[in-house]
PQR file with spaces between the fields and no chain letter, atoms N, CA, C, O and H, PARSE charges and radii, in Angstrom:
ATOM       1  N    UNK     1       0.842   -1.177    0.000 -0.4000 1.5000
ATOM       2  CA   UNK     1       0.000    0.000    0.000 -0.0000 2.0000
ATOM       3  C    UNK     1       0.888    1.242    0.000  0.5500 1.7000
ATOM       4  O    UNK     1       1.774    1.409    0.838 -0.5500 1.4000
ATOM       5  N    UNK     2       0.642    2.004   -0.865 -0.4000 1.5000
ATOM       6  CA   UNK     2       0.988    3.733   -0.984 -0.0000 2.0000
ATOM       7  C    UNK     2       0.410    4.747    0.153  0.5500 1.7000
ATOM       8  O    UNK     2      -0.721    5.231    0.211 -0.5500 1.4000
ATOM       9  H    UNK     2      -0.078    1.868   -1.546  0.4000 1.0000
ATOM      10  N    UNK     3       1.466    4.923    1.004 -0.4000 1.5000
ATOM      11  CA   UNK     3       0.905    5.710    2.117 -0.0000 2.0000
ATOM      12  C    UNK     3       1.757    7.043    2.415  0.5500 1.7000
ATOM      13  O    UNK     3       1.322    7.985    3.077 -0.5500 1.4000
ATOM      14  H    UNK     3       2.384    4.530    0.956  0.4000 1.0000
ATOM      15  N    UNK     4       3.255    6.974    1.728 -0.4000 1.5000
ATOM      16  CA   UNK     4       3.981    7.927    1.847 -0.0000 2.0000
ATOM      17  C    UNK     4       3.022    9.109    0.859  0.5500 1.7000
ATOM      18  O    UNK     4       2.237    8.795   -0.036 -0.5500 1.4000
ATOM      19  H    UNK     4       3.608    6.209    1.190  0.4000 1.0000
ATOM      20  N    UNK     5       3.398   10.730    1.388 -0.4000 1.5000
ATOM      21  CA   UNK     5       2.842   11.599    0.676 -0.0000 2.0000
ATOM      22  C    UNK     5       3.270   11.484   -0.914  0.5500 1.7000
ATOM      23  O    UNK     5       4.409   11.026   -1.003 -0.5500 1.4000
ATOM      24  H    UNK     5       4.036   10.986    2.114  0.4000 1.0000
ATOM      25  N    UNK     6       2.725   11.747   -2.079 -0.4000 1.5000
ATOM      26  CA   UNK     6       3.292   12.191   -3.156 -0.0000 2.0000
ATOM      27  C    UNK     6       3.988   10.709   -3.995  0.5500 1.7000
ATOM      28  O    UNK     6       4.526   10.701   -5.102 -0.5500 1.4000
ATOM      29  H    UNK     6       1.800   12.120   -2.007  0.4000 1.0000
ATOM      30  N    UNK     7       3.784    9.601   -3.126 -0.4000 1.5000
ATOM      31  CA   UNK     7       4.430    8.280   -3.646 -0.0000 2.0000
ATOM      32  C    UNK     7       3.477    7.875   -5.056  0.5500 1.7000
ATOM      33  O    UNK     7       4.001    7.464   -6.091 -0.5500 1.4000
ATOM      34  H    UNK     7       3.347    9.607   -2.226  0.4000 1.0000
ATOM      35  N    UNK     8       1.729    8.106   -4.856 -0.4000 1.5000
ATOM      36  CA   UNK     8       0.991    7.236   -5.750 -0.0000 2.0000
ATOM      37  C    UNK     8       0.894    8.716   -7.092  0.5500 1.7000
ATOM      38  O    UNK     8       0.051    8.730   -7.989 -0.5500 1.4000
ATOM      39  H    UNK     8       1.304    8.440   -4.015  0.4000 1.0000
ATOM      40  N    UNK     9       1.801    9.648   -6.916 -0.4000 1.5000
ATOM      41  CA   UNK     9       1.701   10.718   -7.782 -0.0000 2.0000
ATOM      42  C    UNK     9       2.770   10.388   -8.388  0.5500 1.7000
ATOM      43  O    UNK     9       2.636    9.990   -9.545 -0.5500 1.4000
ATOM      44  H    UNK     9       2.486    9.637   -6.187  0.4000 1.0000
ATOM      45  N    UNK    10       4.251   10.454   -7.756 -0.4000 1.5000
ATOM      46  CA   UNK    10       5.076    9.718   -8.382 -0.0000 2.0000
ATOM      47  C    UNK    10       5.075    8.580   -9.630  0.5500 1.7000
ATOM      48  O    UNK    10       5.614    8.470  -10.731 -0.5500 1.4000
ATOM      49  H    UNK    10       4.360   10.778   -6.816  0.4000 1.0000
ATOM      50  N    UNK    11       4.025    7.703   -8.685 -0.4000 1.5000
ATOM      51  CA   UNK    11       4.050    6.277   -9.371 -0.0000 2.0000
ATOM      52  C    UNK    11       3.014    6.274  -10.807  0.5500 1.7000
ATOM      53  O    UNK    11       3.082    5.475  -11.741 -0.5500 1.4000
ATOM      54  H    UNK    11       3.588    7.793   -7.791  0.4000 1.0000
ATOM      55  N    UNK    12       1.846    7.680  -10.615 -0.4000 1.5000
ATOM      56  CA   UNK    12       0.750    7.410  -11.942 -0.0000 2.0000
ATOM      57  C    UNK    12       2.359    8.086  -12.755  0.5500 1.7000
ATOM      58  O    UNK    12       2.933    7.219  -13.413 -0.5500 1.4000
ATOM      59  H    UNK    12       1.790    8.329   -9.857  0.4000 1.0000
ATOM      60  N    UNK    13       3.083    9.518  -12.746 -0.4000 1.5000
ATOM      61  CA   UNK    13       3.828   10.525  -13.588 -0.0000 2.0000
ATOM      62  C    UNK    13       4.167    9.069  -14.248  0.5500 1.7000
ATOM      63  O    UNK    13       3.860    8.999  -15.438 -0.5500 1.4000
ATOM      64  H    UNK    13       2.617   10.223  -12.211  0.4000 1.0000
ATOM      65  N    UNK    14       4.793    7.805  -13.637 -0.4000 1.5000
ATOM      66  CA   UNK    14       6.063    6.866  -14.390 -0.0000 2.0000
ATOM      67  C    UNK    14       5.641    5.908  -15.240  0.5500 1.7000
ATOM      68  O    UNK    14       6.272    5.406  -16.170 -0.5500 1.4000
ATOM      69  H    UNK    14       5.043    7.861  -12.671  0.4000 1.0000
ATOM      70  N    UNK    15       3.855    5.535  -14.646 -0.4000 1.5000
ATOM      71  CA   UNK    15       3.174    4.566  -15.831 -0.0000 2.0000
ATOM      72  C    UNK    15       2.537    5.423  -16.796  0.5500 1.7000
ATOM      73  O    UNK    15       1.973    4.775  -17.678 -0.5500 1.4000
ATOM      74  H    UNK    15       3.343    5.942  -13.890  0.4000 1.0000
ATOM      75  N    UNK    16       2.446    6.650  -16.911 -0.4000 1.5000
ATOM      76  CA   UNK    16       2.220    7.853  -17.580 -0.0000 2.0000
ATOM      77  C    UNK    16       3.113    8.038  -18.995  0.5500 1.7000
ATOM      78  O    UNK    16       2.862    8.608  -20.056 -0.5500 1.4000
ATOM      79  H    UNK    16       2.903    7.177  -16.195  0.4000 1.0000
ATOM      80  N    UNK    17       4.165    7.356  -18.547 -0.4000 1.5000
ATOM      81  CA   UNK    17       5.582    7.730  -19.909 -0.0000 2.0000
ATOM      82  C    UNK    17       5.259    6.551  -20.859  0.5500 1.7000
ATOM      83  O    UNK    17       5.976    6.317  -21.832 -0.5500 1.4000
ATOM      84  H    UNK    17       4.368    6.893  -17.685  0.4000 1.0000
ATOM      85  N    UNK    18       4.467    6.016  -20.640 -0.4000 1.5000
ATOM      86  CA   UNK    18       4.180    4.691  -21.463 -0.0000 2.0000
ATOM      87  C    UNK    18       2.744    4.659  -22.491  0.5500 1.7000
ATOM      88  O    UNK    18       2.612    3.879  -23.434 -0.5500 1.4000
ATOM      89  H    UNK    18       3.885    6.206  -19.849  0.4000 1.0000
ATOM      90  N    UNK    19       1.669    5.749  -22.043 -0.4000 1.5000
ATOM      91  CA   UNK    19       0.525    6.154  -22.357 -0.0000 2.0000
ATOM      92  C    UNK    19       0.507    7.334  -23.314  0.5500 1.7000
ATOM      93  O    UNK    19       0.186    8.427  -22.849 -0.5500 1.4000
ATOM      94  H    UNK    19       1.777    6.383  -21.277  0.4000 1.0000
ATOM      95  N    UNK    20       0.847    7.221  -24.727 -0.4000 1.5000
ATOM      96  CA   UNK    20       0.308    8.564  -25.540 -0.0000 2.0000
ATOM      97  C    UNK    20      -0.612    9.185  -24.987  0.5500 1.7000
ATOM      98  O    UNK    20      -0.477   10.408  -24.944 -0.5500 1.4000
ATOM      99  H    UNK    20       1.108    6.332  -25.105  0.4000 1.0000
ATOM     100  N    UNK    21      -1.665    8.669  -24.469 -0.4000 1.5000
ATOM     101  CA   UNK    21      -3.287    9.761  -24.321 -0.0000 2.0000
ATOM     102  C    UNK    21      -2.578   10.753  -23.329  0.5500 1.7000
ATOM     103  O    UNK    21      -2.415   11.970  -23.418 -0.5500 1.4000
ATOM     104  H    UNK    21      -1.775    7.675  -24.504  0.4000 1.0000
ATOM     105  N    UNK    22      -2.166    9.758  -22.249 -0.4000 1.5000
ATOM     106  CA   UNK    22      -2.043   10.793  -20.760 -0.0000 2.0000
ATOM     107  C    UNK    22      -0.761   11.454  -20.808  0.5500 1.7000
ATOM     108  O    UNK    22      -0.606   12.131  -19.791 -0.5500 1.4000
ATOM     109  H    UNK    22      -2.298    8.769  -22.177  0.4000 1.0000
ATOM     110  N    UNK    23       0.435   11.528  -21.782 -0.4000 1.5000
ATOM     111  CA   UNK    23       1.320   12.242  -22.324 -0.0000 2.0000
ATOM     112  C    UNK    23       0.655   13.822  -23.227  0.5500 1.7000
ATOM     113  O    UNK    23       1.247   14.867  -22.955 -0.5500 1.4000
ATOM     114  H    UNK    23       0.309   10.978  -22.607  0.4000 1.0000
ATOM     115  N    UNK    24      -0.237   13.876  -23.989 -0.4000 1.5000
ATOM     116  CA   UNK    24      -1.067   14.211  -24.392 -0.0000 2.0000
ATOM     117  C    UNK    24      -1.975   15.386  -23.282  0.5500 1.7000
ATOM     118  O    UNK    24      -2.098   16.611  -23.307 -0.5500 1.4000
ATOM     119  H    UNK    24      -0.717   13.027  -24.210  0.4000 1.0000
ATOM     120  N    UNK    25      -2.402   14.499  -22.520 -0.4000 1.5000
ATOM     121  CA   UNK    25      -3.688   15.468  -21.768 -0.0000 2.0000
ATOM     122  C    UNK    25      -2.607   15.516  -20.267  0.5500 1.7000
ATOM     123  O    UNK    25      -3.193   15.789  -19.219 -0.5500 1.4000
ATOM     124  H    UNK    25      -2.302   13.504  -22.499  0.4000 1.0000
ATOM     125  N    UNK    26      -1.111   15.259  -20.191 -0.4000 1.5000
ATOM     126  CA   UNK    26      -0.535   15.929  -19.483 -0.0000 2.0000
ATOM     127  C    UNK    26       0.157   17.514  -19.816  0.5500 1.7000
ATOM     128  O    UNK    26       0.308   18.422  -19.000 -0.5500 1.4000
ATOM     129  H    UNK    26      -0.635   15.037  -21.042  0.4000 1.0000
ATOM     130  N    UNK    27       0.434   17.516  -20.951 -0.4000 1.5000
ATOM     131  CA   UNK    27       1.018   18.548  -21.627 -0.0000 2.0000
ATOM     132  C    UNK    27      -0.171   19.379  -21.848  0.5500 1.7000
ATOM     133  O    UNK    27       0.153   20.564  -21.777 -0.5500 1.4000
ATOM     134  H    UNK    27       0.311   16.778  -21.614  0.4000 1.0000
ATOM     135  N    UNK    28      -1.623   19.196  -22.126 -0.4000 1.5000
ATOM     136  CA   UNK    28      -2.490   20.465  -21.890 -0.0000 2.0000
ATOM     137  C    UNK    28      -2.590   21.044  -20.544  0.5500 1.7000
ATOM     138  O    UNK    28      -2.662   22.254  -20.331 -0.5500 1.4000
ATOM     139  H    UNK    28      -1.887   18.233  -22.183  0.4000 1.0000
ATOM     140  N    UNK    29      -2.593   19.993  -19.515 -0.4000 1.5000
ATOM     141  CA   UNK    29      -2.295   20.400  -18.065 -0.0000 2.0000
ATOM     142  C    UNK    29      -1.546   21.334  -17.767  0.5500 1.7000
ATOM     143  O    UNK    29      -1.899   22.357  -17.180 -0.5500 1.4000
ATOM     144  H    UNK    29      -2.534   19.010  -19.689  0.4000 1.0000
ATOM     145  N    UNK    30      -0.329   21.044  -18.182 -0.4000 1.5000
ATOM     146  CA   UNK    30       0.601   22.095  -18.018 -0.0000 2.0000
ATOM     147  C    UNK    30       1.091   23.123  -18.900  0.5500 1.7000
ATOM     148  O    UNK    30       1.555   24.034  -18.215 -0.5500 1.4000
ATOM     149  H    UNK    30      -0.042   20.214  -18.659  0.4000 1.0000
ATOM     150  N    UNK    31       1.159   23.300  -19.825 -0.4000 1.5000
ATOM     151  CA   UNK    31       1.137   24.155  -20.990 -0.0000 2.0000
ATOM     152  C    UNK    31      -0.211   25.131  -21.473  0.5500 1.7000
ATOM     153  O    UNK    31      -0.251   26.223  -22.038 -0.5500 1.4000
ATOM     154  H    UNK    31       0.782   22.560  -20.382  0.4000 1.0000
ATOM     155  N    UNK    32      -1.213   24.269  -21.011 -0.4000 1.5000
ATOM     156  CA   UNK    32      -2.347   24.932  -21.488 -0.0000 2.0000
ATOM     157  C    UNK    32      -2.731   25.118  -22.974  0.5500 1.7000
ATOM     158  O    UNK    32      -3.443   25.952  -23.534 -0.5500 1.4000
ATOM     159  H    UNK    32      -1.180   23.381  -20.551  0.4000 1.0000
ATOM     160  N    UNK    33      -1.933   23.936  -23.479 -0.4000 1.5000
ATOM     161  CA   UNK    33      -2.171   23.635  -24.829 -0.0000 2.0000
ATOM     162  C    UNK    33      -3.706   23.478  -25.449  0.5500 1.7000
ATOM     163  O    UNK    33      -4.430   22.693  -24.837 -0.5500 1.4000
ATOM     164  H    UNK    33      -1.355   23.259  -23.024  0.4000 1.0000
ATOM     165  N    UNK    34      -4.211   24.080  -26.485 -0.4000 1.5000
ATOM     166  CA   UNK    34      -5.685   24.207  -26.847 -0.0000 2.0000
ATOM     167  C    UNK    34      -5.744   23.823  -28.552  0.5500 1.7000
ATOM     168  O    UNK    34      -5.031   24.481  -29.310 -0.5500 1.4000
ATOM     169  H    UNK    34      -3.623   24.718  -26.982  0.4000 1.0000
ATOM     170  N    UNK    35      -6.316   23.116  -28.907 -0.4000 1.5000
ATOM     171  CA   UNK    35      -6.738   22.853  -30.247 -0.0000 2.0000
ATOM     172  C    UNK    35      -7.662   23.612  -30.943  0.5500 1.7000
ATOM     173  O    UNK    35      -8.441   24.185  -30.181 -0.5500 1.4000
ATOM     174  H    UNK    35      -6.895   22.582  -28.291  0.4000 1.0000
ATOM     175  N    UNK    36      -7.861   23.827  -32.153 -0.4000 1.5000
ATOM     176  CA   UNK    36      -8.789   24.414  -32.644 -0.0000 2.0000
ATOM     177  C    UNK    36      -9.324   24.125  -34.238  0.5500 1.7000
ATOM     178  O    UNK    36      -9.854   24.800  -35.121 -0.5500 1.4000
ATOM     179  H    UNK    36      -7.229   23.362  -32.772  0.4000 1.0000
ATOM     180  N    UNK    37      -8.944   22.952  -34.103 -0.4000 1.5000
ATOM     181  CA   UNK    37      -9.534   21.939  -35.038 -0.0000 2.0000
ATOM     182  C    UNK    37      -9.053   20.488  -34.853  0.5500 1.7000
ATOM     183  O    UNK    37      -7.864   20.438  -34.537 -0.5500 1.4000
ATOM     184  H    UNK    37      -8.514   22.403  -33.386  0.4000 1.0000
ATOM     185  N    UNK    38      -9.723   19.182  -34.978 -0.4000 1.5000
ATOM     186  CA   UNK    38      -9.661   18.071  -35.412 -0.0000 2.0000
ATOM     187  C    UNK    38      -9.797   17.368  -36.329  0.5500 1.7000
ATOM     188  O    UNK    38     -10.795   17.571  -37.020 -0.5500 1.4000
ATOM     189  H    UNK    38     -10.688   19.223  -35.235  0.4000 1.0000
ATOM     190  N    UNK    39      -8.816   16.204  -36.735 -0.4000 1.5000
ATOM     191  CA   UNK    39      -9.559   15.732  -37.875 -0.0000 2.0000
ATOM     192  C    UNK    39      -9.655   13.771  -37.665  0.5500 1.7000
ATOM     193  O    UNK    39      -8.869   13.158  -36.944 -0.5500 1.4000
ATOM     194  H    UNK    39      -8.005   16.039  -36.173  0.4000 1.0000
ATOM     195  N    UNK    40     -10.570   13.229  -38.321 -0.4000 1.5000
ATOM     196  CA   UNK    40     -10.176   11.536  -37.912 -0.0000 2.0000
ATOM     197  C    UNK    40      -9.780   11.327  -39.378  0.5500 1.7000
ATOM     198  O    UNK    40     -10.152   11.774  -40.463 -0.5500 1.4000
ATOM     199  H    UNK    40     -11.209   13.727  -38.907  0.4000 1.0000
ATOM     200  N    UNK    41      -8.842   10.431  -38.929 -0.4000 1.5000
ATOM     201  CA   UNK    41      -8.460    9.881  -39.995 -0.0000 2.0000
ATOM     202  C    UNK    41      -8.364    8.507  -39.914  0.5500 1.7000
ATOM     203  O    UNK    41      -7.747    7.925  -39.023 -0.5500 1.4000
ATOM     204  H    UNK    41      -8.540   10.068  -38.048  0.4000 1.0000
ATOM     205  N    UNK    42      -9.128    7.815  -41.079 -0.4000 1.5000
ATOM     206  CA   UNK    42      -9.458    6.690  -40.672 -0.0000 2.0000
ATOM     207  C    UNK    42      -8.384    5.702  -41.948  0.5500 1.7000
ATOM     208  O    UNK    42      -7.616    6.121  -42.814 -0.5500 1.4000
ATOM     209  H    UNK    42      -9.630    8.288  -41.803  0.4000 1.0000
ATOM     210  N    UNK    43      -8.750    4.369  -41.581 -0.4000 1.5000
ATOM     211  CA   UNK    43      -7.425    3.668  -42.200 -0.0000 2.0000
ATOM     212  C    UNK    43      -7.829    3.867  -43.689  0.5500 1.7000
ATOM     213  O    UNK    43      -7.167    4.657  -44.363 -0.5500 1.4000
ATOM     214  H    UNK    43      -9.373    4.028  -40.877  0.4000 1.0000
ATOM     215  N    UNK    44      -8.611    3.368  -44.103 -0.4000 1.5000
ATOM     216  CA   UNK    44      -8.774    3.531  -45.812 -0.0000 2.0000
ATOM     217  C    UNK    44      -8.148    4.627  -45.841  0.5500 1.7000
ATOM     218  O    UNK    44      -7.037    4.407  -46.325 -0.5500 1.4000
ATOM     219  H    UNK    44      -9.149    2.727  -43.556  0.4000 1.0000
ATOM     220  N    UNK    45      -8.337    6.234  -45.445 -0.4000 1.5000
ATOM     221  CA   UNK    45      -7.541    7.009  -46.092 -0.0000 2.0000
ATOM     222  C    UNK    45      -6.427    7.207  -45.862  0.5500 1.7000
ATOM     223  O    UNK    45      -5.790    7.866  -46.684 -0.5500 1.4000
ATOM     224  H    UNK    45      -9.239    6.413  -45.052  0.4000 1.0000
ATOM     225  N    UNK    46      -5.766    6.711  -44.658 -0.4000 1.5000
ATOM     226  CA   UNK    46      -4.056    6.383  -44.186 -0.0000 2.0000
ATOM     227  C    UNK    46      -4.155    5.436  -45.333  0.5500 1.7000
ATOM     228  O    UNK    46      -3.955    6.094  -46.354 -0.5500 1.4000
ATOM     229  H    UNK    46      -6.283    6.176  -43.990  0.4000 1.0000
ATOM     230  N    UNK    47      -4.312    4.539  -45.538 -0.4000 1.5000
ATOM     231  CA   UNK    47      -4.013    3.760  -46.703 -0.0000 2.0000
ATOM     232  C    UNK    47      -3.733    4.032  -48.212  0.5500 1.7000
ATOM     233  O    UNK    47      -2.770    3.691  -48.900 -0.5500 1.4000
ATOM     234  H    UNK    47      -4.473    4.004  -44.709  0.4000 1.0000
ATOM     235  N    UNK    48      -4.839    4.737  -48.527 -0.4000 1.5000
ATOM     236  CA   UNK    48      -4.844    5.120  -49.751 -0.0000 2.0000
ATOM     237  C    UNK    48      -3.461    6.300  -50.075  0.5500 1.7000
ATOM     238  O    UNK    48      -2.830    6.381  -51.129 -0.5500 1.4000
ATOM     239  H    UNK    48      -5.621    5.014  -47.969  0.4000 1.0000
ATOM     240  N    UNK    49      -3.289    7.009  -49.003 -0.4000 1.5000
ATOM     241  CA   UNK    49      -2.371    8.089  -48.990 -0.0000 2.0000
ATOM     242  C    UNK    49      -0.603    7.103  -48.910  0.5500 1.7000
ATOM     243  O    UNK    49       0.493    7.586  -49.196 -0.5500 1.4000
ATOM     244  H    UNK    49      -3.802    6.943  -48.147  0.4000 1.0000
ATOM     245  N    UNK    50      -0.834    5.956  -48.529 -0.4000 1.5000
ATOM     246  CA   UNK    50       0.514    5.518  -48.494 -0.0000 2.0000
ATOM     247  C    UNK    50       0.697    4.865  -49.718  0.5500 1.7000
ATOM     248  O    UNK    50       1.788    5.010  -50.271 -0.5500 1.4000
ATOM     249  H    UNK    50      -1.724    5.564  -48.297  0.4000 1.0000
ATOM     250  N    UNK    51      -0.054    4.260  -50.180 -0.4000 1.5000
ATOM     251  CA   UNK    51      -0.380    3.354  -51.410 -0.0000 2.0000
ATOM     252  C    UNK    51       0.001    4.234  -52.744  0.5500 1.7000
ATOM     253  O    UNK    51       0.476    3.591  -53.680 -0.5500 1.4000
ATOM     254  H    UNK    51      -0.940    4.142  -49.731  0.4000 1.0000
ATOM     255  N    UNK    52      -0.145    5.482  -52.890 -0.4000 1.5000
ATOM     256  CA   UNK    52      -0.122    6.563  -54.172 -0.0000 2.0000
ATOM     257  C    UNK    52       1.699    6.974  -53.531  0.5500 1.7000
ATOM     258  O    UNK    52       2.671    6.654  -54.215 -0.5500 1.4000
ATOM     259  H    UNK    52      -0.530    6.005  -52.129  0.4000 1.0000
ATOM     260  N    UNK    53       1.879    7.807  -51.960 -0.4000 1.5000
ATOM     261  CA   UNK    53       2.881    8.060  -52.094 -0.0000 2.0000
ATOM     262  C    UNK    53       3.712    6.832  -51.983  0.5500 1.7000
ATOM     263  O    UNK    53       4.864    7.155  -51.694 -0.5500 1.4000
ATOM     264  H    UNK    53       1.089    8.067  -51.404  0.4000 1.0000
ATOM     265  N    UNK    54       3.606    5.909  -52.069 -0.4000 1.5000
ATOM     266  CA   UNK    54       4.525    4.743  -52.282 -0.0000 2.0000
ATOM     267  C    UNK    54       4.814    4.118  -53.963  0.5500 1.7000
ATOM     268  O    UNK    54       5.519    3.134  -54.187 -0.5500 1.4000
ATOM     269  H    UNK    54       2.670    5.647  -52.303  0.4000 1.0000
ATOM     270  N    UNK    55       3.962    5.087  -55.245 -0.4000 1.5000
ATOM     271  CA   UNK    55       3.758    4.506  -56.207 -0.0000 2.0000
ATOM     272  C    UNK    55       3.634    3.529  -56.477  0.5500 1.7000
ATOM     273  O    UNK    55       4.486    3.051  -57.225 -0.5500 1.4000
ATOM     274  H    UNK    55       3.389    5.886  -55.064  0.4000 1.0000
ATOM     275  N    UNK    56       2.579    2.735  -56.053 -0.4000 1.5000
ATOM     276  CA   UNK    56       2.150    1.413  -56.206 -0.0000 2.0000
ATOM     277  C    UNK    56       1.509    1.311  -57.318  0.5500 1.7000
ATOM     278  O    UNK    56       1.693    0.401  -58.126 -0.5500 1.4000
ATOM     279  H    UNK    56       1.886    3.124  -55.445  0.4000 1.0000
ATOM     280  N    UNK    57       0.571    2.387  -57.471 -0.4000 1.5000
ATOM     281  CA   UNK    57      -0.349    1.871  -58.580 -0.0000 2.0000
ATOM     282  C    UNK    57       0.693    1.758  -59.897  0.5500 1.7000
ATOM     283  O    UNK    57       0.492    0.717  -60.522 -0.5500 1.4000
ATOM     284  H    UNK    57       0.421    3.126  -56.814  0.4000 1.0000
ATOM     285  N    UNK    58       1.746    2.587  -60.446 -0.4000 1.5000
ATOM     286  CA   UNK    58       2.360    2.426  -60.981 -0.0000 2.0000
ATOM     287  C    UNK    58       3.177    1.422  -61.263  0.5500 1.7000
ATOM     288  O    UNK    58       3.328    0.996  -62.408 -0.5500 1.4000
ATOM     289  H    UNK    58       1.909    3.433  -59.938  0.4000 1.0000
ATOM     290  N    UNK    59       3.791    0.947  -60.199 -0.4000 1.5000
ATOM     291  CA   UNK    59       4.475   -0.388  -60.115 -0.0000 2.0000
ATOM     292  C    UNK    59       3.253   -1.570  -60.474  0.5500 1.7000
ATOM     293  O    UNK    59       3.734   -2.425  -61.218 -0.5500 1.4000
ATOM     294  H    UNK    59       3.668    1.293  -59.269  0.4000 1.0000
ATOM     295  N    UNK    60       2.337   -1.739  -60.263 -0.4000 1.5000
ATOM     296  CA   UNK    60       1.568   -2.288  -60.711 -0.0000 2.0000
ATOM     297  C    UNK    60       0.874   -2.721  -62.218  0.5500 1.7000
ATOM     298  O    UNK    60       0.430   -3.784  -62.651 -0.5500 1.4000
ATOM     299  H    UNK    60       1.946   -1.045  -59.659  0.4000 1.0000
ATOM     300  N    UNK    61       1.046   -1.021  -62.925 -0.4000 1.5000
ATOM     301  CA   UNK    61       0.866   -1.092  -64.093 -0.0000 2.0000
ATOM     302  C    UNK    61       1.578   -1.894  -64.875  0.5500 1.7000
ATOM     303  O    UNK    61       1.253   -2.841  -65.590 -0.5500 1.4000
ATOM     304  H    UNK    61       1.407   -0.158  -62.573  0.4000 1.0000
ATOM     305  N    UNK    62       3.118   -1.122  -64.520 -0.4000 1.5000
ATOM     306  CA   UNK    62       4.308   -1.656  -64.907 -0.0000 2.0000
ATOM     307  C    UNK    62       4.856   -3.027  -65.039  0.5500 1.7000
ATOM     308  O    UNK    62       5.657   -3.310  -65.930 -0.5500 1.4000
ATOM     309  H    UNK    62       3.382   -0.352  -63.939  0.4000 1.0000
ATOM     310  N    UNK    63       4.300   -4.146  -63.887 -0.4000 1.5000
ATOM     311  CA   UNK    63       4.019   -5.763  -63.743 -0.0000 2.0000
ATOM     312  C    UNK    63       3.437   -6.201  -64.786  0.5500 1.7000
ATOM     313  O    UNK    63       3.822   -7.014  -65.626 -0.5500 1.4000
ATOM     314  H    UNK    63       3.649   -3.915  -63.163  0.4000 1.0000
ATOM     315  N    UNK    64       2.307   -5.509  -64.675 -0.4000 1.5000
ATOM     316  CA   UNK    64       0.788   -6.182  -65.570 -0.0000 2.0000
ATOM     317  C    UNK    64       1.453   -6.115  -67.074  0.5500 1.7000
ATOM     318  O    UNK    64       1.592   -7.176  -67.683 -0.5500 1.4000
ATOM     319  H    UNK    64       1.994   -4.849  -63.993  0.4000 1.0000
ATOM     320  N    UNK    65       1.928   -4.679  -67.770 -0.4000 1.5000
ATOM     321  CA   UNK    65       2.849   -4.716  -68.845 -0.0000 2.0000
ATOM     322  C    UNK    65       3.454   -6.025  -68.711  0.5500 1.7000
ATOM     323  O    UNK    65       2.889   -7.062  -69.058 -0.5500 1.4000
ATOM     324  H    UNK    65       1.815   -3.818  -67.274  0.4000 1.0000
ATOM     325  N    UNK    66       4.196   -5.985  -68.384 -0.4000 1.5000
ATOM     326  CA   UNK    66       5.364   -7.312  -68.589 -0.0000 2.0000
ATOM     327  C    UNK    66       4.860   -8.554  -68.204  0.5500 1.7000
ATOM     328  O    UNK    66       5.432   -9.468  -68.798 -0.5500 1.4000
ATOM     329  H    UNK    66       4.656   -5.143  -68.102  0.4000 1.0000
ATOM     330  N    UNK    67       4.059   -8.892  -67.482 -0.4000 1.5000
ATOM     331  CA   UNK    67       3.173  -10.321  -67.563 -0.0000 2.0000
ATOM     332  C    UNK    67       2.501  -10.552  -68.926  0.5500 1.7000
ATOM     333  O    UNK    67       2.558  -11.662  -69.454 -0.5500 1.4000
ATOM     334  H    UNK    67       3.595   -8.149  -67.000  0.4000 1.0000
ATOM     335  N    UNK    68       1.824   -9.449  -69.539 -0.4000 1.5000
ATOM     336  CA   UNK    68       0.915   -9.784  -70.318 -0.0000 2.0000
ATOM     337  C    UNK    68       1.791   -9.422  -71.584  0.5500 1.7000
ATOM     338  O    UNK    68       1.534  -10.226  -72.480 -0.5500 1.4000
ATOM     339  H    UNK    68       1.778   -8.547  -69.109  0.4000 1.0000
ATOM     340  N    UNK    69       2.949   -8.283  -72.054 -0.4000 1.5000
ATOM     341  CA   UNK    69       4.044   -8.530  -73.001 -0.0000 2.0000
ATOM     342  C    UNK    69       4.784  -10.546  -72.622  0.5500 1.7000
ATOM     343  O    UNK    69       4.935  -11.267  -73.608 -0.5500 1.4000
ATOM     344  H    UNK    69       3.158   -7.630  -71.326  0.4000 1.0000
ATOM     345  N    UNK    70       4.918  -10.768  -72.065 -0.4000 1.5000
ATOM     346  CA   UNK    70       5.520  -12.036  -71.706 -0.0000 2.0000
ATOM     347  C    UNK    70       4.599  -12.696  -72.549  0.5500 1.7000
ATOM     348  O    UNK    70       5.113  -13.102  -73.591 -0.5500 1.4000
ATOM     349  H    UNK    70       4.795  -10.182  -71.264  0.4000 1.0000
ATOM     350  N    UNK    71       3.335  -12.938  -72.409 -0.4000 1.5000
ATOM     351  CA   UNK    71       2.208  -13.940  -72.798 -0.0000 2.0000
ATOM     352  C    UNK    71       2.311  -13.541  -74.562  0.5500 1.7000
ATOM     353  O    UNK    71       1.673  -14.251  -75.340 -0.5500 1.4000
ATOM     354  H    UNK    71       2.917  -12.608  -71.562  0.4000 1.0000
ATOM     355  N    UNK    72       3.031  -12.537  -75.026 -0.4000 1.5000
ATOM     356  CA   UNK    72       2.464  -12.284  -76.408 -0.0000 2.0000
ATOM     357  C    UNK    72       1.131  -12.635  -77.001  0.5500 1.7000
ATOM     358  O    UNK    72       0.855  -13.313  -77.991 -0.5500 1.4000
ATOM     359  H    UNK    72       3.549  -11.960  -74.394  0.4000 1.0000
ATOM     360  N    UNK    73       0.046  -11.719  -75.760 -0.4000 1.5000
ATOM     361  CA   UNK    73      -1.149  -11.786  -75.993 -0.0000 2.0000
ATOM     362  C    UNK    73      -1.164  -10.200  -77.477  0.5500 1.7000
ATOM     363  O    UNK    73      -2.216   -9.885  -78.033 -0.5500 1.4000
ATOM     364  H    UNK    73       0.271  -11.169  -74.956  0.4000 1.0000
C-alpha cells in the first residue's frame, strides 16, 4: 500500500511515460495547450495516402505490362 505523501503521484507521472493519451492530456495540463480543429483519420484514407505516395499503382501497371508482353497476348 501507498501511504507515503506524493508516492501514488510519483508512481501514476512513471506509468504515464508509457501512455500517448495521458502524455497528451498531461502537456495540456501544463502548458495549457488548446486545439482548434480536429480531424479523424481513418485507415482507408491512411491507406490510400501511403499506397499513391509509395507509387504502387504504378508499379503495378508496370508488372501487368510485362506479364501480359511475356504472354504475347
Amino acid at each position: 500500500m501507498l501511504v507515503a505523501p506524493g508516492s501514488l503521484n510519483g508512481l501514476l507521472q512513471s506509468l504515464a511515460k508509457f501512455s500517448e493519451k495521458l502524455r497528451v492530456v498531461e502537456a495540456v495540463r501544463i502548458h495549457g495547450i488548446a486545439t482548434r480543429s480536429s480531424k479523424v483519420w481513418e485507415p482507408a484514407l491512411i491507406f490510400d495516402r501511403l499506397w499513391e505516395n509509395q507509387g504502387l499503382p504504378e508499379v503495378i501497371r508496370r508488372l501487368a505490362h510485362h506479364k501480359i508482353a511475356g504472354l504475347n497476348i
